[in-house]
C-alpha positions as CSV (number, residue, x, y, z in Angstrom):
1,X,-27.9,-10.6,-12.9
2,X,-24.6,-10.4,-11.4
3,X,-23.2,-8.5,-13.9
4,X,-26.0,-5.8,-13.2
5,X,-24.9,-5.9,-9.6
6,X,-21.3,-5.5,-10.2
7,X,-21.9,-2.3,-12.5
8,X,-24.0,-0.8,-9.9
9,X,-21.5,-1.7,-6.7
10,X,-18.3,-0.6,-8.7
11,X,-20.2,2.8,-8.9
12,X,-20.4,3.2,-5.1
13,X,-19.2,6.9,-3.5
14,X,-16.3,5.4,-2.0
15,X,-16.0,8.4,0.1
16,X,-17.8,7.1,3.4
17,X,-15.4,4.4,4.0
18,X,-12.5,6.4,3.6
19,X,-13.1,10.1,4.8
20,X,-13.9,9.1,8.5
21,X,-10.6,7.3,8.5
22,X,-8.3,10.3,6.3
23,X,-5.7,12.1,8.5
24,X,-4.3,15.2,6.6
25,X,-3.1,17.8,8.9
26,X,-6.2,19.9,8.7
27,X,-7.7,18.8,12.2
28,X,-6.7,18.4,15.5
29,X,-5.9,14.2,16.1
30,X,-6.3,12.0,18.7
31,X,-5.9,8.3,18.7
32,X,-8.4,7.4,21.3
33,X,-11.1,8.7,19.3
34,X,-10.6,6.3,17.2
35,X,-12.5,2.9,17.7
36,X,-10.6,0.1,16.4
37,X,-13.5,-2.6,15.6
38,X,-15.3,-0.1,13.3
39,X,-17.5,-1.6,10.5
40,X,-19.0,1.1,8.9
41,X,-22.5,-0.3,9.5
42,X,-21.6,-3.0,7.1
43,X,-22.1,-7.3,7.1
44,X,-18.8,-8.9,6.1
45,X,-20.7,-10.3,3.1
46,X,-21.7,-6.6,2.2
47,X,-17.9,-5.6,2.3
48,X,-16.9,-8.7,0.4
49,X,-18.9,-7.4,-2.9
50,X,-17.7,-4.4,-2.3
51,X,-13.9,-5.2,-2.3
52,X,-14.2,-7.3,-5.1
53,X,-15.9,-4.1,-7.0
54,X,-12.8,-2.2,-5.6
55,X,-10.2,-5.2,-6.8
56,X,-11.6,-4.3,-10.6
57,X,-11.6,-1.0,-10.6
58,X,-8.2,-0.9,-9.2
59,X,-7.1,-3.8,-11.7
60,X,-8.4,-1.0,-14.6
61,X,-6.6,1.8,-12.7
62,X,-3.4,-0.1,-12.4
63,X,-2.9,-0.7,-16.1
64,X,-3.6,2.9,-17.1
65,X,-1.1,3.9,-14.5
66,X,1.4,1.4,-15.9
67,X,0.3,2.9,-19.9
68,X,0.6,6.4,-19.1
69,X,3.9,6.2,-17.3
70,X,3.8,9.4,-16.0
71,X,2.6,8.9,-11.9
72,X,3.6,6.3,-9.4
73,X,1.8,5.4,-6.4
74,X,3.7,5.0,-3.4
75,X,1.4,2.5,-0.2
76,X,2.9,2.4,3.4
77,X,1.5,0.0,5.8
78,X,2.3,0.6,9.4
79,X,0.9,-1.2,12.5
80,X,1.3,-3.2,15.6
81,X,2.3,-6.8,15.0
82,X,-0.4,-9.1,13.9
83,X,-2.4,-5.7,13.0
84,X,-3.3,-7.2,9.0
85,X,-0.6,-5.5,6.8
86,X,0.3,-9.2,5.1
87,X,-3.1,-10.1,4.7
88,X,-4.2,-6.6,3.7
89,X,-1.4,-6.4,0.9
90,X,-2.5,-9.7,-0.4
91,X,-5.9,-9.4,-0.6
92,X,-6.3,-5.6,-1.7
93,X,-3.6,-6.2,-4.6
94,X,-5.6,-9.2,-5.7
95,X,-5.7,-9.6,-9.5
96,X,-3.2,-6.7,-10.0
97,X,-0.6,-7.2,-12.7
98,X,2.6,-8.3,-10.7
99,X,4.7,-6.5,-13.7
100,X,3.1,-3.4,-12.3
101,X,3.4,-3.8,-8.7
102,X,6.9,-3.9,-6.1
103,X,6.2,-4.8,-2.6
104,X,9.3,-4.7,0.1
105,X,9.1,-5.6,3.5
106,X,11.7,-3.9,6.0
107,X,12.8,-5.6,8.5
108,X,16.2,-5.1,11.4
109,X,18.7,-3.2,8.9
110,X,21.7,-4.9,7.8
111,X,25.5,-3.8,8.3
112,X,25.5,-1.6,5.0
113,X,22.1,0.0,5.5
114,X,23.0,1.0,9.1
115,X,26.0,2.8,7.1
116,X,23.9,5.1,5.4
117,X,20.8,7.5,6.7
118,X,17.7,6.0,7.8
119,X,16.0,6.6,5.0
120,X,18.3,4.9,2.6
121,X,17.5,1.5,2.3
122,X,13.7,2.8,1.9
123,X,14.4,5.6,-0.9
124,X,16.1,3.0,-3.2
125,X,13.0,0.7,-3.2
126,X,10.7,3.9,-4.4
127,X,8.3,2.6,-7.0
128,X,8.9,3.6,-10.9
129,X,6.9,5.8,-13.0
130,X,4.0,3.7,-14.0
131,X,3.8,1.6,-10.7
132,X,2.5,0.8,-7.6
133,X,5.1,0.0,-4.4
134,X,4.2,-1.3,-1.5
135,X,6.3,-0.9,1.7
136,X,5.5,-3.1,4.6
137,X,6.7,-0.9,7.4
138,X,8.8,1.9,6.3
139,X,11.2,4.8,7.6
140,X,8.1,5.3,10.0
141,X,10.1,2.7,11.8
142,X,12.3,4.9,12.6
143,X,9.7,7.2,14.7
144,X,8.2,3.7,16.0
145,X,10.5,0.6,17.2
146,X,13.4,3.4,17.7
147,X,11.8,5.7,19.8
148,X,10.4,3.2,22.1
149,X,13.6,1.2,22.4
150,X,16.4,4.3,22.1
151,X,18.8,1.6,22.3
152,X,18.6,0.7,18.4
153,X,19.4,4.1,17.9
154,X,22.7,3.8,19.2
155,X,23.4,1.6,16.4
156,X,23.0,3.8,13.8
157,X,26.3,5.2,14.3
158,X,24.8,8.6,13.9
159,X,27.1,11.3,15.5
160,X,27.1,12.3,19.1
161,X,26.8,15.6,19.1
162,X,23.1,15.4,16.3
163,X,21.3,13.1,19.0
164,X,19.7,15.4,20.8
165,X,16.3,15.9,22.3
166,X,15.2,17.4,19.0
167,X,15.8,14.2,17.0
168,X,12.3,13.3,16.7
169,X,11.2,16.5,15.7
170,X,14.0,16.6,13.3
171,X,13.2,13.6,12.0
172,X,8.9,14.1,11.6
173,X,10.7,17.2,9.7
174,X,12.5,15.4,7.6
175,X,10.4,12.8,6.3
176,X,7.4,15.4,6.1
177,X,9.9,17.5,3.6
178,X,10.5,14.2,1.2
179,X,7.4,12.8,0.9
180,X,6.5,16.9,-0.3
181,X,8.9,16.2,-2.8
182,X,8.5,13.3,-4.2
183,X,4.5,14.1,-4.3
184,X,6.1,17.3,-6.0
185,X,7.6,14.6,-8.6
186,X,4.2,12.7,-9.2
187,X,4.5,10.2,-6.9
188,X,1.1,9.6,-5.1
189,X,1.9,8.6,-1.0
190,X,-1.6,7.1,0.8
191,X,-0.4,5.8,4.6
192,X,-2.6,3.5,6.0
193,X,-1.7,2.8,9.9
194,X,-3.8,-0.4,10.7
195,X,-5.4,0.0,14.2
196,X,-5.7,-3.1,16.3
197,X,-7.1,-3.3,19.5
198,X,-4.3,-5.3,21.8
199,X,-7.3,-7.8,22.8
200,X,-8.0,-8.6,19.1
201,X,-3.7,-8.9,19.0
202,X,-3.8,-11.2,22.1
203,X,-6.4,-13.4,20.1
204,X,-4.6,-13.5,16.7
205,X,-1.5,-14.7,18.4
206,X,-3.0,-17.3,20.2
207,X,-4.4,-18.6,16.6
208,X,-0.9,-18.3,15.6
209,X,0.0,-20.6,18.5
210,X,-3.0,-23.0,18.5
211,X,-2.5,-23.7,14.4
212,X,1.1,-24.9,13.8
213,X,0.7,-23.7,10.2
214,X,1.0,-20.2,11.9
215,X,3.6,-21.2,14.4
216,X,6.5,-18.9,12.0
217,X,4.6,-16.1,11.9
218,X,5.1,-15.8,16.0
219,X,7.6,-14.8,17.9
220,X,8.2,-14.6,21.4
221,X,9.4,-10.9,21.3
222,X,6.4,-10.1,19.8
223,X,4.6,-10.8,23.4
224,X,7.5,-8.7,25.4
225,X,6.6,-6.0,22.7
226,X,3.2,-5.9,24.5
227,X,4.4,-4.5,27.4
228,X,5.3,-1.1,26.3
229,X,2.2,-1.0,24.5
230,X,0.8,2.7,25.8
231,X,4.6,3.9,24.5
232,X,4.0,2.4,21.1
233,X,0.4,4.2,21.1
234,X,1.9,7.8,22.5
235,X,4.5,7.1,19.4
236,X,1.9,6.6,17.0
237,X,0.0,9.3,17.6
238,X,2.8,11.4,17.8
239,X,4.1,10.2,14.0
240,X,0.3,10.4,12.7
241,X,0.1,14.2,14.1
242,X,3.0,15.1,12.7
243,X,3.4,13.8,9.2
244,X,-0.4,14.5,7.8
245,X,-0.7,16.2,5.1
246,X,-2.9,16.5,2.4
247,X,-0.1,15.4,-0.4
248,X,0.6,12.1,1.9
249,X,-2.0,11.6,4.5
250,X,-2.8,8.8,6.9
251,X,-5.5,7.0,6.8
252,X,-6.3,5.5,10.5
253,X,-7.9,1.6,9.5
254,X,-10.2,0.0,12.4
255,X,-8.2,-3.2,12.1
256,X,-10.2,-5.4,14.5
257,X,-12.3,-7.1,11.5
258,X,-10.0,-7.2,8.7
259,X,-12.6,-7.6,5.6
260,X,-13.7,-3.8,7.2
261,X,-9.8,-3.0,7.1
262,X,-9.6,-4.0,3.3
263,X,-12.4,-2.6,2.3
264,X,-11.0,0.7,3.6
265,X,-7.5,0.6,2.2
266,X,-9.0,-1.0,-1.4
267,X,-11.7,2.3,-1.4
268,X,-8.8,4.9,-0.6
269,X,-6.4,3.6,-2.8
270,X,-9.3,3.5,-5.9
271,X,-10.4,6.9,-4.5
272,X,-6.8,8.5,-5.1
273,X,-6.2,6.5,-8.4
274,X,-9.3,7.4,-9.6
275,X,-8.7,11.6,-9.2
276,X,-6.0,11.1,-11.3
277,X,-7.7,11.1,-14.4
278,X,-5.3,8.3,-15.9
279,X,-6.2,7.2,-19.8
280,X,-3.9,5.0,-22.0
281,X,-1.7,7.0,-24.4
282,X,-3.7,8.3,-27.2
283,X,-2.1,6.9,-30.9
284,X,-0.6,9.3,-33.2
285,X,-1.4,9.3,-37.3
286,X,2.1,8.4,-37.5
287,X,1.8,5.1,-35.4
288,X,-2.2,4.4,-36.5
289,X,-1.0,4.0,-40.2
290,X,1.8,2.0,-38.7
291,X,-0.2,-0.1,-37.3
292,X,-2.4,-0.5,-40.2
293,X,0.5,-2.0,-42.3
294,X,1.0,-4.1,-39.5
295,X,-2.4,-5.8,-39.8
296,X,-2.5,-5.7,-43.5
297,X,1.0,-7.6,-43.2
298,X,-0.5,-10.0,-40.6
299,X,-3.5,-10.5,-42.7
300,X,-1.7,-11.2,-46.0
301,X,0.2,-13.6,-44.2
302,X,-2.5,-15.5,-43.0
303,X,-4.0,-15.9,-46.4
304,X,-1.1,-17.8,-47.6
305,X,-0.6,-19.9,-44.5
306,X,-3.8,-22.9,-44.9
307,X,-2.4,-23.3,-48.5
308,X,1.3,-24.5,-47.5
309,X,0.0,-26.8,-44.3
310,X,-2.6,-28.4,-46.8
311,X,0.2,-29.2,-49.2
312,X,2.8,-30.1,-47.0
313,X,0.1,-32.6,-45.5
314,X,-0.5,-34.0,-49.2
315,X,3.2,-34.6,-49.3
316,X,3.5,-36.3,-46.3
């Protein structure tokens, strides 16, 4: 019976809990019409099947990817602090082959990547032909953390005279012009921006403080970083509207029930895969009758193999 209802749930039209979510440039967007405890008219338990439908299909998807060694798939996870993007990454990816998969997590820049451009550090982690990379937080930092502290961006040793009012622009510009490239060079970009409501943040990190298993995962600046809040919201909005497009859209997760935020990021990342039309290399003649041999080799080696153990057992 429960194989019957994983056939029919890994058939679902994924399309619902992904399209009301999809940012590509093609409508206006606002952030407040967003509502950040969406469940898409779903129990948890309801999601739960259907996640672990999506973890299949994406398991499937994966190795094809991996086989035909001609795509990459390229995952950003953006959001406040204690918005999901661990958990999320760790429960989407679940059962995926880790020979297939690179996750990096960016945090302050060091001495030597401050000594290059700001997109540096993040273009030399891109994910190979054949696999999947995760970035937790990305160069969206750089329209994020920098623009509402414009302090950091005195550290970037960036020349006088090119800080201008126009660097934001310039820069929404410039990473909208490499992700068109490297979508031009088959790598596939989904950004999922996880949207928490700063109530459901206050509550997570007071469970980070009331369990001391969660005590390193807090941080005191992540309380002051509370305070500018609205700025952080005006600079999401303002990244999200700027750098949607249909070859690298956003998608904008209700983050307040994270099995609802999973189930979103598992569907869209299945959804993309999927369009892809991936198939595992198809065998020439050439390697067929190689492999042929091969068995007939293996075969004939097996025959002879009982014989020998049976006598060297009689000798012994």
């Amino acid at each position: 019976m429960m194989a019957k209802k994983s056939d029919k749930t890994s058939k679902v039209d994924l399309s619902r809990y992904t399209d009301p979510f999809k940012i590509d440039g093609s409508k206006e967007f606002h952030l407040r019409s967003h509502k950040t405890d969406e469940r898409g008219g779903l129990s948890k338990d309801d999601a739960k099947d259907l996640l672990t439908a999506n973890n299949r299909r994406l398991r499937d998807l994966q190795e094809k990817l991996y086989a035909h060694d001609r795509w990459s798939v390229l995952l950003i996870f953006q959001g406040m602090d204690a918005a999901g993007k661990d958990s999320a990454v760790e429960h989407v990816m679940s059962g995926v082959n880790p020979q297939g998969c690179q996750v990096f997590s960016f945090k302050q820049p060091s001495s030597k990547e401050l000594d290059h451009d700001f997109m540096w550090r993040n273009m030399i982690a891109l994910p190979e032909r054949g696999r999947i990379g995760i970035f937790n937080r990305s160069y969206y930092e750089e329209l994020l953390i920098v623009r509402v502290h414009p302090e950091v961006l005195a550290k970037e040793k960036i020349p006088a005279k090119l800080v201008t009012k126009n660097i934001w622009r310039e820069r929404f510009e410039d990473i909208s012009a490499i992700e068109k490239y490297l979508a031009r060079n088959g790598t596939v970009i989904l950004k999922f921006f996880l949207n928490v409501s700063k109530e459901e943040q206050r509550r997570r990190f007071l469970d980070r403080l009331d369990e001391p298993a969660k005590n390193w995962k807090f941080s005191v600046q992540d309380v002051a970083e509370r305070g500018v809040w609205p700025k952080y919201q005006a600079a999401y909005q303002d990244l999200v509207r700027h750098t949607s497009t249909k070859h690298a859209p956003w998608f904008v997760v209700p983050a307040d029930h994270k099995w609802f935020a999973r189930l979103v990021i598992s569907s869209a990342i299945v959804d993309a895969m999927e369009k892809l039309d991936l198939a595992f290399p198809a065998k020439s003649e050439a390697s067929a009758a190689e492999l042929r041999k091969a068995k007939e080799q293996l075969e004939k080696e097996g025959r002879g193999r009982p014989a020998v153990a049976r006598s060297a057992v009689r000798k012994v």
